[in-house]
C-alpha positions in Angstrom: -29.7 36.0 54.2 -31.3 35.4 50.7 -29.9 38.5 49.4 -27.4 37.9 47.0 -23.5 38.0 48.7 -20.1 37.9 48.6 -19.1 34.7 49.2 -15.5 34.1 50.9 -12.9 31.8 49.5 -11.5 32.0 52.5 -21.0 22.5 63.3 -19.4 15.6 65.6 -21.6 12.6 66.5 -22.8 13.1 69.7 -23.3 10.1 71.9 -26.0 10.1 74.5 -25.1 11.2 78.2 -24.8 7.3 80.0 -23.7 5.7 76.8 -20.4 3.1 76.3 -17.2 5.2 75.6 -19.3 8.6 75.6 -16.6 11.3 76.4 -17.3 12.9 80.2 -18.5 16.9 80.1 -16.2 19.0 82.1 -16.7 18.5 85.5 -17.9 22.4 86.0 -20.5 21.8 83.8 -23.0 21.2 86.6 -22.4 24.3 88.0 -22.5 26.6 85.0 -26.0 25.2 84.2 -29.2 27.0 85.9 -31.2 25.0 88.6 -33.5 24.5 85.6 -31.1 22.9 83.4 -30.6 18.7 83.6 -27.1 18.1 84.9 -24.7 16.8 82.5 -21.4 15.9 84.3 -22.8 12.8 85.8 -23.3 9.5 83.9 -27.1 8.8 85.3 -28.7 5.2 84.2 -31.6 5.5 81.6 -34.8 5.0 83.3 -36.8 5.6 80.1 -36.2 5.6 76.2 -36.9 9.4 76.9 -34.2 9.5 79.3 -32.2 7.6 77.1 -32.3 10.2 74.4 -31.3 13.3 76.2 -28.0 14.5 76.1 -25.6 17.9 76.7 -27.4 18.8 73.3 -30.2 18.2 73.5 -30.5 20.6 77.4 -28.6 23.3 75.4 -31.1 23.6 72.5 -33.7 23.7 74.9 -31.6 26.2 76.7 -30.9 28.4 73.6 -33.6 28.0 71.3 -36.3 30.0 72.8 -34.2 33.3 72.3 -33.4 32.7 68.7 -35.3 34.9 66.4 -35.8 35.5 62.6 -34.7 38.3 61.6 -37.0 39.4 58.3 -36.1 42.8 55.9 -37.4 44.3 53.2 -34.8 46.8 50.8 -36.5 49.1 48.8 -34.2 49.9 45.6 -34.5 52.7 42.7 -34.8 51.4 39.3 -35.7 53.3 36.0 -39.6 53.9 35.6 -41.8 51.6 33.7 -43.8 53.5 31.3 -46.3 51.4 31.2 -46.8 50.3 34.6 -46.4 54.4 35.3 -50.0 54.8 33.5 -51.1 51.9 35.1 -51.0 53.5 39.1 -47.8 51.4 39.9 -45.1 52.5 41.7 -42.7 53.1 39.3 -38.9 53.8 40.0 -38.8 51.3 43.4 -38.1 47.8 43.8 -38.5 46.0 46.8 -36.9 42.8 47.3 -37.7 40.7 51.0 -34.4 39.1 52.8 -34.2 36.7 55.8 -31.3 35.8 58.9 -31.3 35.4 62.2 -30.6 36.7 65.8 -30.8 35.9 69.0 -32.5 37.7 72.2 -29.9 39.2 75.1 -32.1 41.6 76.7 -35.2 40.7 78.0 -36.6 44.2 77.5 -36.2 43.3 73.6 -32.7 43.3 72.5 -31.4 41.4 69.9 -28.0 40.9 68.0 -28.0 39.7 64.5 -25.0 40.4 61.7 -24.5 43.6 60.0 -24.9 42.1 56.4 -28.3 40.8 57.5 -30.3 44.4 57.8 -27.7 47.0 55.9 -29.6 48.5 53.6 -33.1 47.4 54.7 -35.8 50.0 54.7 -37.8 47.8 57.0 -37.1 45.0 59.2 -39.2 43.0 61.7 -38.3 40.4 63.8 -40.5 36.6 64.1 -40.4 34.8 67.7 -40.7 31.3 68.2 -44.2 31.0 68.7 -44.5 33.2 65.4 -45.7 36.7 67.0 -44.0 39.3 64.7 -42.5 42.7 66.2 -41.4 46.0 64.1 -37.8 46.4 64.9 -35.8 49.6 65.4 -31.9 49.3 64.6 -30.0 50.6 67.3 -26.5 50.7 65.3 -24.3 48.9 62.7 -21.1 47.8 63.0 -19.9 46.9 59.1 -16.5 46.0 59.9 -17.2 43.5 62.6 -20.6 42.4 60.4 -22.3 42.7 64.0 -25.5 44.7 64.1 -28.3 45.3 67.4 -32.0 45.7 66.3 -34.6 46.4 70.0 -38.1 45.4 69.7 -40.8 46.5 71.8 -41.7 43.4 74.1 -40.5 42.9 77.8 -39.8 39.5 79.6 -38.4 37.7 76.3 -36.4 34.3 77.0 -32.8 35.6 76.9 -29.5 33.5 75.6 -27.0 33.1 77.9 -23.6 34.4 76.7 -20.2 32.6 77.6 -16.7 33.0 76.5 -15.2 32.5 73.5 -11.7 33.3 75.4 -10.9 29.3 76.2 -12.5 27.2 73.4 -11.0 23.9 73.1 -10.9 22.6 69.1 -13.0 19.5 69.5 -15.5 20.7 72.2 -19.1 20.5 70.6 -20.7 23.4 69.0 -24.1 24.1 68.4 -25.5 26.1 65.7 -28.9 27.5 65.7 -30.7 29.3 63.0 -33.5 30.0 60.6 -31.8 29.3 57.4 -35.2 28.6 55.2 -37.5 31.0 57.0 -41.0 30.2 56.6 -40.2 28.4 53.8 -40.9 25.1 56.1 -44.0 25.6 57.0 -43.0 27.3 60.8 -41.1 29.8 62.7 -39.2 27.4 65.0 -35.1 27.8 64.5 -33.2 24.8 63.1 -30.3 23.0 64.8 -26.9 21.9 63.5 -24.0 20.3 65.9 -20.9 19.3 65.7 -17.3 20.8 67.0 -14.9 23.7 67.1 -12.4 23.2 64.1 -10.0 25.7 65.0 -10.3 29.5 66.5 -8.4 32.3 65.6 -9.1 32.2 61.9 -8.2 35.2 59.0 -10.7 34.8 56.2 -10.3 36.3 52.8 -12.0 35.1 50.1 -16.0 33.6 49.0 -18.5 33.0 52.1 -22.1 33.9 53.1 -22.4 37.3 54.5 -19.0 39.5 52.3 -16.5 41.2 53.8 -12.8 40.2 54.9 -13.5 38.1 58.4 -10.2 37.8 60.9 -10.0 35.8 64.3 -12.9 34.1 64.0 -14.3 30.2 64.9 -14.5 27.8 62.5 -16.6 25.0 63.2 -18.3 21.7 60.9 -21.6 22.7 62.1 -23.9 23.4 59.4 -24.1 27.1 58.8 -26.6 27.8 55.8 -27.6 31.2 54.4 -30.0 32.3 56.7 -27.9 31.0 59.7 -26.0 34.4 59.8 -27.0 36.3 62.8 -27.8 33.0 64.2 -26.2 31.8 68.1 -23.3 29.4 67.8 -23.7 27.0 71.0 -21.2 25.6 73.4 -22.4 22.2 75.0 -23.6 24.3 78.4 -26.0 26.5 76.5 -24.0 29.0 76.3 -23.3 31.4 73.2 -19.8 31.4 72.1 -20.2 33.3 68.5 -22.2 34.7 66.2 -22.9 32.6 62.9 -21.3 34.7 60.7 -20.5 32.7 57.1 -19.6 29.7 55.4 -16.4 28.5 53.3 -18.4 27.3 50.0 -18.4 27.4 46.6 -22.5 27.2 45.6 -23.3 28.9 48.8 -24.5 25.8 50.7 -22.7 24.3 54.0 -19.9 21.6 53.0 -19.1 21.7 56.6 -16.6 24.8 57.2 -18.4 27.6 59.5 -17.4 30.5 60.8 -18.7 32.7 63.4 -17.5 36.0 65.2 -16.2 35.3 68.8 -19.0 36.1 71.4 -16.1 38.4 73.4 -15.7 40.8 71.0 -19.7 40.5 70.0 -20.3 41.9 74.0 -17.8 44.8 73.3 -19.4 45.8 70.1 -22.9 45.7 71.1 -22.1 47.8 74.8 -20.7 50.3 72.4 -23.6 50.0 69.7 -26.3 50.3 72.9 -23.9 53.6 74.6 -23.3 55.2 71.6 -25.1 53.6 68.2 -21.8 53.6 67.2 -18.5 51.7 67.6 -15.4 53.4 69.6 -12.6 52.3 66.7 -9.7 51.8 68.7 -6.4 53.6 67.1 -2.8 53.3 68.4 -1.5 54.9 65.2 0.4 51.6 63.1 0.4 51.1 59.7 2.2 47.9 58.5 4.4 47.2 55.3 2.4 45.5 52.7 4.4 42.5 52.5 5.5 41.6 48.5 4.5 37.5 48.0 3.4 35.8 45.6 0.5 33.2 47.5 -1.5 33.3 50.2 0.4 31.0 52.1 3.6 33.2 52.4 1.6 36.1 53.4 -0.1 34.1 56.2 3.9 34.3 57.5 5.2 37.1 56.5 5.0 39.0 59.3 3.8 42.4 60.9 6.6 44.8 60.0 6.0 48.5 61.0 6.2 51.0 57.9 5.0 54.0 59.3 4.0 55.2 63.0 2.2 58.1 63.5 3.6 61.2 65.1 2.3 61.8 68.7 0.2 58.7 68.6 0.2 55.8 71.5 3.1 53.7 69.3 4.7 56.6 69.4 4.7 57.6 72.9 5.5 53.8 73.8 8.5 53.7 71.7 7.5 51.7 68.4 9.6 52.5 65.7 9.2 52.2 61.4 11.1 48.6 60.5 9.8 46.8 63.8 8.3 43.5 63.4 5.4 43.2 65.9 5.9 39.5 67.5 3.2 39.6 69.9 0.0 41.4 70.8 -1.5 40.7 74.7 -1.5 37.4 74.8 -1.4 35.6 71.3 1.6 35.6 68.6 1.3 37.6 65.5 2.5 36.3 62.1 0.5 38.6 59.6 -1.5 41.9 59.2 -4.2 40.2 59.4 -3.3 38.9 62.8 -2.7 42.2 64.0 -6.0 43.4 63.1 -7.8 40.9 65.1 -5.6 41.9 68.2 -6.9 45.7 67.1 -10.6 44.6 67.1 -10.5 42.9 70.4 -9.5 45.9 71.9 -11.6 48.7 73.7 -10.6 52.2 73.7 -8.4 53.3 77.0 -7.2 49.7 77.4 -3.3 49.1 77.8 -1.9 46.9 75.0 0.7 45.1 75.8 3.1 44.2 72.4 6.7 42.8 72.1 8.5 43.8 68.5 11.3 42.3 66.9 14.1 45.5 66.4 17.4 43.8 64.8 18.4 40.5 66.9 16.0 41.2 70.4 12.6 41.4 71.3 11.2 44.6 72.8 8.5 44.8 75.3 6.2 47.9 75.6 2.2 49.2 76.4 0.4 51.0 73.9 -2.2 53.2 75.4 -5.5 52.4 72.6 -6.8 55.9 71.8 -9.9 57.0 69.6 -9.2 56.9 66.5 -8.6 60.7 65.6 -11.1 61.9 62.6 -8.9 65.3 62.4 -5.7 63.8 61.0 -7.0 60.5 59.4 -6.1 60.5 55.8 -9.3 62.2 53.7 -10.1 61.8 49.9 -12.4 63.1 47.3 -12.4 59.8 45.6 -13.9 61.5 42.0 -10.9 64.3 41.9 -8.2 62.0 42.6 -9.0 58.2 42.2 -9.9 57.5 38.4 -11.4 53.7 38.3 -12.2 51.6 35.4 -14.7 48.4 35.6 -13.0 45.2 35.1 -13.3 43.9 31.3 -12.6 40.8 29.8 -9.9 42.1 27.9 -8.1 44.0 30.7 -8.1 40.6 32.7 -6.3 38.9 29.6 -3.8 41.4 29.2 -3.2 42.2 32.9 -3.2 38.4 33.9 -5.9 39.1 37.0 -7.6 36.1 38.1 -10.8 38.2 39.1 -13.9 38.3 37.5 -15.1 41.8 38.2 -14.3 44.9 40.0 -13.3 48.3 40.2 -9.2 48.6 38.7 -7.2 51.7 39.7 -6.3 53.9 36.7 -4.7 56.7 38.0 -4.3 58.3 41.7 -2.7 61.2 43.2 0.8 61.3 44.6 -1.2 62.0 47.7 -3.5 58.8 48.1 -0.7 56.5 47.0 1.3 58.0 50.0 -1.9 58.4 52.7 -4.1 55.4 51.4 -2.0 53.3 49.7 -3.3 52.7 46.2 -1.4 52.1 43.2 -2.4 52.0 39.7 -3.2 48.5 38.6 -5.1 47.7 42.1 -8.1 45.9 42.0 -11.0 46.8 44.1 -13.3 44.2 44.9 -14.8 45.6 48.2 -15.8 48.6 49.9 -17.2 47.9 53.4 -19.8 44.9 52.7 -21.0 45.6 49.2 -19.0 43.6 46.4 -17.7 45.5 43.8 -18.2 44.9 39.9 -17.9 47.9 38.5 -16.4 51.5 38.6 -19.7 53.2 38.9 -20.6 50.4 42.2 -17.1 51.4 43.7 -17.9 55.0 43.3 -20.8 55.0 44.8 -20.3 52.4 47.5 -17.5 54.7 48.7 -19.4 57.7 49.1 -21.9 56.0 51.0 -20.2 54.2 53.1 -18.1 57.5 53.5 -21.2 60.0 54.6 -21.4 57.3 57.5 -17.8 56.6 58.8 -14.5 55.4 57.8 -14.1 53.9 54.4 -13.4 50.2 54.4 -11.7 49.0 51.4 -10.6 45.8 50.3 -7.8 45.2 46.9 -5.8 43.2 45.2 -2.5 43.6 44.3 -1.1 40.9 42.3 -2.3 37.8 44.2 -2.3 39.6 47.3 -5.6 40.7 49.0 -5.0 44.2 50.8 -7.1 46.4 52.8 -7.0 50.5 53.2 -9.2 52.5 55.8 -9.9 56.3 54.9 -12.5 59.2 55.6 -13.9 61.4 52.8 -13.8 64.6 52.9 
């Protein structure tokens, strides 16, 4: 996206199929790939240089490619009026700035997934195929949290990507990224290719990247993800889509070779719910964890999950959870941190049965949370103006204060009543709400009231050198 961003702080050579030492391909590979692919679990001699030349990549590009889209927006913004352009028959009071991604095609009947940061906001978006015919898109619903979003065009029998698992990645496999991250800027419409392998899965990010928000369980991988990438398919070596292109660890904003993209398992869940409903299902089993008092981020990536409050009546309750458990272990995968309980949270689909074991004294408890909706009646509501007083970050408050930040929204004053519901504390630092970066009081005001006329209020804050995160409705 060429939009400006918050960017976090926190895709191998490939040797050709038949060539000396080349690593084999998974001996189900041939029968995951259509009757139209080329087989790729066979060494076959090279009859030709063309022969020669094709590998698992290169099949899985062709496979791919044809369903990846650009994803173009145009924002329209209200500025103060220009006198003289006012007398002149302009359009005073608007500004309208374009923006670029990408997304990829998982419907033939026109529907596309792309990422959420990629079209919030946008008065107007449209979508460019491969062979450059453009379509008006309609967004069929947002998810901000996941920074997934589904746009449908009107077109029928569209080449469609083929979605895998992201359930059994092996760190090493090959990945393939596939994107748009100039646009037009190169002279054409067709997508741009990056490979290389999965770094590691399962990965919390908090910090600068393309695309904002606070990112957890998510695939890292060395192929190149530029801006403009995001929205884009990330590729196993079958041609199957294992993530969404989501951001990139870097300090200018350009790839230095650490990726990220969203798991394509939880992408299916969110974009059933987005097609059902235009909305997501959050899924509540009424936790809130003790924010854990360290000094760097590498204690808090081990501090643990440690209960402080559980809601009266809710599925922890019922199950047995209790305030001072550690939770251990969600389904299947350890947890070590809140953050690593809030990926367990975002895997999950509303009815399912979550298995957890906590720590209680010296032995390990196993129970099944029931996942509920989450319940608008009793979650915590605030009229931010009347009891949150926020002051924009200065140069001198930094100084005297000792906050390594360079802007944001710091908490003055707050009621007895959000410290206890929400959390705050005077002397917290908000430097997000949903997907918009904060740098002033005046942003964070109004970022909260309209992400708040929409849904739940995502908020990210430091406290000391700790990066929190609080979740509230307005009333």
């Amino acid at each position: 996206m060429t939009r400006a961003r918050l960017y976090f702080v926190l895709a191998a050579s490939v040797c050709a199929v038949g060539c000396e030492g080349a690593t084999p391909v998974p001996s189900n590979a041939q029968s995951r790939t259509t009757s139209s692919s080329r087989p790729v679990s066979s060494v076959v001699p090279a009859t030709s240089i063309t022969d020669a030349r094709r590998t698992a990549i290169t099949t899985a590009v062709e496979r791919v490619s044809p369903a990846v889209v650009t994803v173009q927006t145009e924002t329209t913004e209200r500025v103060p009026a220009d006198f003289f352009e006012y007398f002149s028959g302009g359009r005073s009071g608007e500004r309208r700035s374009a923006g670029i991604g990408s997304g990829f095609v998982i419907r033939d009947d026109g529907v596309i997934v792309t990422n959420a940061h990629v079209i919030t906001g946008a008065s107007k978006v449209s979508v460019a195929m491969r062979d450059g015919t453009t379509y008006d898109a309609k967004i069929v619903g947002i998810d901000e949290p996941n920074d997934l979003a589904v746009v449908r065009i009107d077109a029928r029998k569209l080449a469609v990507a083929t979605l895998g698992t992201s359930s059994d990645l092996l760190v090493g496999e090959w990945t393939i990224a596939i994107g748009n991250p100039f646009g037009f800027v190169l002279g054409n419409s067709e997508p741009s290719v990056s490979v290389g392998v999965v770094s590691a899965v399962g990965r919390n990010l908090a910090g600068r990247g393309d695309g904002g928000g606070v990112y957890v369980d998510m695939i890292q991988t060395d192929a190149a993800i530029n801006p403009g990438n995001s929205g884009g398919p990330l590729v196993n070596a079958m041609g199957e889509v294992i993530g969404v292109n989501s951001s990139i660890y870097s300090p200018s904003g350009g790839s230095i070779g650490l990726g990220f993209a969203i798991p394509i398992d939880r992408t299916k869940r969110i974009v059933e719910d987005l097609l059902e409903h235009g909305s997501v299902r959050q899924p509540w089993v009424g936790i809130r964890l003790l924010v854990p008092q360290v000094e760097s981020a590498r204690a808090a990536a081990t501090a643990g999950a440690i209960v402080q409050r559980v809601v009266p009546g809710s599925p922890a309750a019922r199950a047995g959870v209790a305030a001072g458990d550690q939770i251990v272990r969600a389904g299947t995968r350890g947890v070590r941190n809140p953050f690593d309980w809030e990926a367990r949270l975002l895997d999950l689909r509303v009815g399912d049965a979550l298995p957890i074991v906590v720590r209680r004294g010296t032995r390990d408890v196993s129970m099944s949370l029931k996942v509920a909706d989450a319940p608008e009646v009793s979650a915590p509501k605030v009229t931010v103006l009347r009891e949150l007083q926020l002051v924009s970050l200065t140069d001198v408050i930094r100084q005297e204060r000792g906050i390594d930040a360079t802007s944001g929204a710091l908490v003055y004053k707050t009621s007895d009543r959000i410290t206890e519901e929400i959390g705050f504390l005077s002397g917290d630092l908000i430097v997000q709400v949903g997907n918009t970066r904060i740098t002033t009081a005046e942003s964070a005001s109004k970022a909260i009231e309209a992400y708040g006329s929409r849904g739940p209020v995502l908020v990210y804050f430091y406290r000391g050198r700790q990066l929190l995160q609080a979740s509230f409705s307005l009333r």
